[in-house]
C-alpha positions in Angstrom: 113.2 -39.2 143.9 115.5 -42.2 145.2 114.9 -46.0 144.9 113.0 -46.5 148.1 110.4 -43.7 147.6 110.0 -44.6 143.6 109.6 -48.5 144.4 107.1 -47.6 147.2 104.9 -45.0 144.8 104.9 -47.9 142.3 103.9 -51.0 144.7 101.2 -48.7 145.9 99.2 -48.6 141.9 98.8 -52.9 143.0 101.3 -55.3 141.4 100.0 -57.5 138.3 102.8 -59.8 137.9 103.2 -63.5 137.9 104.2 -65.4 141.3 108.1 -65.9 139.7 108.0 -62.0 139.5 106.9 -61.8 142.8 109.2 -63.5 144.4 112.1 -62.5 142.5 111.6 -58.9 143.0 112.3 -59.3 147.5 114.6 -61.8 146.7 116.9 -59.3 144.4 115.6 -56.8 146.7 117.7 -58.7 149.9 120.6 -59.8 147.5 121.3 -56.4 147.0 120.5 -55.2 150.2 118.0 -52.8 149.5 115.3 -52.4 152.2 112.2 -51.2 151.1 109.5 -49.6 152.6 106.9 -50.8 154.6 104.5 -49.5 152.3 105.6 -52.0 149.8 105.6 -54.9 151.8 102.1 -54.4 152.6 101.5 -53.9 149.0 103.3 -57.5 147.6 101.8 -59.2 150.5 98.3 -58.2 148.9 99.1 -59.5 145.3 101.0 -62.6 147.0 97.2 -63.5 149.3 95.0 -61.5 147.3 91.9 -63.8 145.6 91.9 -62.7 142.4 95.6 -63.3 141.9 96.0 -66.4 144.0 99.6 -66.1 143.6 101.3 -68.0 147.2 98.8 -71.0 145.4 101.3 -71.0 142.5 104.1 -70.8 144.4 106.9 -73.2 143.5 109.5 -74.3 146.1 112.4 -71.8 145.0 110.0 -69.3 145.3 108.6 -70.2 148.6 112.5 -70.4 149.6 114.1 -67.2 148.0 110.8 -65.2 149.5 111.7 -66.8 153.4 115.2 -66.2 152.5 114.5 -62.3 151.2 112.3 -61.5 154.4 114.9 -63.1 157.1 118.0 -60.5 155.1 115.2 -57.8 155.3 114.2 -58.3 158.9 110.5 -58.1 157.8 108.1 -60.7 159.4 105.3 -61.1 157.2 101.2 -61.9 158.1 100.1 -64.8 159.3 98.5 -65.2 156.1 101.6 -64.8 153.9 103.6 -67.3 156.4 100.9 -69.9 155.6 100.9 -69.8 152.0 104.8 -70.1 151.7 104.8 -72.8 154.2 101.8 -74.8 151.6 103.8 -74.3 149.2 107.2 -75.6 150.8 105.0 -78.5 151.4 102.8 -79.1 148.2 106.8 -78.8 146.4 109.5 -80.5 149.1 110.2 -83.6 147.3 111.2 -81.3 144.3 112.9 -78.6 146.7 117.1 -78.5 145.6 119.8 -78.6 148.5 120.4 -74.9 148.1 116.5 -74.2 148.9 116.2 -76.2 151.9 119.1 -75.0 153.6 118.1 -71.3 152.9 114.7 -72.1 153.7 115.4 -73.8 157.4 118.2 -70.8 158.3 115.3 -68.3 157.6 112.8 -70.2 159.6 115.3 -69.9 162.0 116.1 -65.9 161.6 112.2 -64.7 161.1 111.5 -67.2 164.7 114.3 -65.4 166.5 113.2 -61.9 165.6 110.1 -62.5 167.1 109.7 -65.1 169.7 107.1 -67.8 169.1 106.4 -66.5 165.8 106.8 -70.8 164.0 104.3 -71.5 167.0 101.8 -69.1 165.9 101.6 -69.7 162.4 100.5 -73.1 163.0 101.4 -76.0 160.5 104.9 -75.8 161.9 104.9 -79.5 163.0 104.1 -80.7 159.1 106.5 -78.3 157.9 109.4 -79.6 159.5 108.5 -83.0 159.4 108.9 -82.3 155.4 111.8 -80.0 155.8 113.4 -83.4 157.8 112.4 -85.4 154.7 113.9 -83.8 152.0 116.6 -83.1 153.5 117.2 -87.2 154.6 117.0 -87.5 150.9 119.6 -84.4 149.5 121.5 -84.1 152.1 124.3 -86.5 150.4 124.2 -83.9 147.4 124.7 -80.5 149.4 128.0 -79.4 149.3 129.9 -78.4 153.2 128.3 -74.8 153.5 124.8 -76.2 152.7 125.2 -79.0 154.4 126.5 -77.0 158.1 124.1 -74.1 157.9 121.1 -76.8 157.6 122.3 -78.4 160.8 123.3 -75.2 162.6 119.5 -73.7 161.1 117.6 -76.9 162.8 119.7 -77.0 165.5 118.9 -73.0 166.4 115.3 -73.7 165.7 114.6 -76.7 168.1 117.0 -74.4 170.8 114.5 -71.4 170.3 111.4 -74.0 170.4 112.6 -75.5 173.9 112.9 -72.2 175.2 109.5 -70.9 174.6 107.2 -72.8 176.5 104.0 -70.6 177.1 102.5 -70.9 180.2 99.6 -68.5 179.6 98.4 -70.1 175.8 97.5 -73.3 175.6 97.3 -73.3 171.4 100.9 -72.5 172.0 101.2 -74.9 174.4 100.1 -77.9 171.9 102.1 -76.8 169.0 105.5 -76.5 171.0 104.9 -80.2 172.5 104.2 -81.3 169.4 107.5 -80.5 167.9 109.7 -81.5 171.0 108.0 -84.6 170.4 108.6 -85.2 167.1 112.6 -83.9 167.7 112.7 -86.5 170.6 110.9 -89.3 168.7 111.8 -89.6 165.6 113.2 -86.0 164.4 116.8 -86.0 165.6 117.7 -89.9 165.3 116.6 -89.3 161.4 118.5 -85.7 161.0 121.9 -87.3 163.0 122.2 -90.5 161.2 121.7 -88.7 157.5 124.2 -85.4 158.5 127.0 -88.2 160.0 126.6 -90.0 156.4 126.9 -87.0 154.9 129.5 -85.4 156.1 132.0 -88.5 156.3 130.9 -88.5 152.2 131.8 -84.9 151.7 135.1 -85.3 153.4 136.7 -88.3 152.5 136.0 -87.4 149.0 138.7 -86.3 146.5 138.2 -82.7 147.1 136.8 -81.9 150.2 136.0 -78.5 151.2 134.7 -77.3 154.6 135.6 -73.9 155.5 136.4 -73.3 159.6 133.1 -71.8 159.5 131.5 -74.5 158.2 133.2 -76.9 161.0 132.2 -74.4 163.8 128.4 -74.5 162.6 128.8 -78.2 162.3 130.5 -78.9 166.3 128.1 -76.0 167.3 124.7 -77.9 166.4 125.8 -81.5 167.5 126.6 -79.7 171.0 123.3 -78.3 170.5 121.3 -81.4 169.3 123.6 -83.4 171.2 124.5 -85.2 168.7 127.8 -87.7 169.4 130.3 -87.6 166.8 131.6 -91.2 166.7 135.2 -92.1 165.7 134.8 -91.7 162.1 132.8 -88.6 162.1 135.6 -87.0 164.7 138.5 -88.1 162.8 137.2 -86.1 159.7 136.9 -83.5 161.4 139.7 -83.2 162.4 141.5 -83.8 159.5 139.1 -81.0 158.0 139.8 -78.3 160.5 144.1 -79.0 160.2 142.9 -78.1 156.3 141.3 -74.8 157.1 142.6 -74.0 160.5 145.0 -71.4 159.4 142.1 -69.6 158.3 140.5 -69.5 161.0 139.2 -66.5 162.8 139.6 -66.7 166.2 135.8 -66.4 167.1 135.6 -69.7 165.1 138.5 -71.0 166.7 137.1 -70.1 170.4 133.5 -71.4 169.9 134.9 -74.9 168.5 136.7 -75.5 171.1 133.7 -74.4 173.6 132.0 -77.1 171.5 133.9 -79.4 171.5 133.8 -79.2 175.6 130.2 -79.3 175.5 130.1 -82.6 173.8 132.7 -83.8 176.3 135.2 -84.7 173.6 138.7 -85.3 174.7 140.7 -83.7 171.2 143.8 -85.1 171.2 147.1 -83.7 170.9 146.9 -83.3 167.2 143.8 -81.1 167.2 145.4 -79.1 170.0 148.7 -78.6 168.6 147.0 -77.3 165.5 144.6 -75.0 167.2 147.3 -73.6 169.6 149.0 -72.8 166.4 146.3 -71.0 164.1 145.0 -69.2 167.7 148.5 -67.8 168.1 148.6 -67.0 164.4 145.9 -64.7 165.0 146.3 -63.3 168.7 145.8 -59.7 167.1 142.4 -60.6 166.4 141.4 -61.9 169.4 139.3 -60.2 171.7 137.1 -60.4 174.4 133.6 -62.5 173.1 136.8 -64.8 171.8 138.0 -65.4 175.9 133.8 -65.9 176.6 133.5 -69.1 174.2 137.2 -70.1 175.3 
């Protein structure tokens, strides 16, 4: 018998583990990329909501994260249910949540939305999560190191893109929960996210050993052309001094949708940035293909 039909004989006895087991066992589950059976999904999501266990009620905040995190890799959506009781439990634990949970926690909001449109709307409670999601992050944001730091901003910055695009016409439930959040963005949502990412990321790279990978930069130019977010003097001048760091190893994907980014901001790069990414590009010509010539 291989793993996947032994793992789903055993979740279908019932699990009688603690919520740390719980989540611990999708999360190693995704790390090692090992995709169960529906079968046992169906079967943790009745421990996880089930009354006698009450385990999503215990759920800390690394377990409501590593659980989000281990259903995005697995391209499972969980119930409506389940999605409720991890989102309570981001938001009973956010003050307490650590830079690595939150920005694993917003990307797979992001991935388990854009595997099934309107899914954050449906839930319900997506306004409060976010809002809490926004505020923890205002306040760890200056401890997250550059990969944390540019997959939360590309994360929110993919979530309020898919939320703009899916106004509902025919449910009005919908409806309210979508304006609700665009909103929120408009009000108050991206003046607080912009002015704590800027602070942050000027921190990170004028320290004494910054570190932002060109992957990290192209998530980064990526959102603020999303968000629209301007990237003053400062903030452009360390960027720029971080992508001459890590442009030579750059893939030309990266090097393509910077640039496209860059454009959509309506930034005029200068001849040092140019020279610089003329020069990794050619570097890597081999590489370069044709979704590369659609960003450039």
């Amino acid at each position: 018998m291989d793993w996947k039909a032994q793992i789903t004989t055993e979740s279908t006895k019932g699990f009688d583990v603690s919520f740390i087991s719980l989540s611990n066992m999708v999360h190693a589950l995704a790390s090692l990329r090992m995709n169960p059976s529906y079968a046992f999904f169906k079967a943790w999501e009745r421990a996880a909501v089930s009354s006698e266990m009450r385990l999503l009620q215990k759920f800390d905040s690394q377990a409501a994260s590593n659980c989000l995190w281990a259903f995005a890799h697995l391209h499972f959506l969980p119930s409506r249910n389940t999605l409720m009781g991890i989102f309570d439990a981001f938001v009973r634990n956010a003050e307490y949540t650590k830079p690595q949970e939150l920005s694993d926690f917003i990307w797979s909001l992001s991935q388990l939305n854009r595997s099934r449109k309107n899914v954050i709307l449906e839930v319900g409670f997506t306004t409060k999560v976010v809002h809490y999601w926004t505020r923890a992050f205002s306040k760890k944001c200056r401890v997250m190191d550059s990969q944390q730091l540019s997959i939360s901003l590309w994360a929110i910055a993919e979530l309020i893109r898919q939320v703009k695009l899916q106004k509902n016409k025919n449910d009005h439930e919908l409806d309210t929960t979508h304006d609700l959040l665009v909103h929120w963005w408009s009000s108050s949502g991206k003046a607080l996210i912009s002015k704590h990412w800027k602070e942050s990321f000027c921190a990170l790279a004028e320290s004494e050993s910054p570190l932002f990978s060109s992957q990290a930069l192209a998530n980064s130019v990526w959102a603020c052309s999303q968000l629209e977010i301007e990237m003053e003097t400062r903030v452009w001048s360390n960027f720029v001094r971080m992508f001459i760091n890590s442009s030579s190893r750059a893939r030309p994907l990266e090097l393509c949708g910077i640039l496209r980014s860059i454009a959509v901001l309506g930034i005029h790069p200068g001849q040092q940035f140019l020279t610089n990414w003329t020069r990794a590009l050619h570097a890597k010509r081999h590489e370069f293909n044709f979704n590369c010539a659609l960003n450039c």
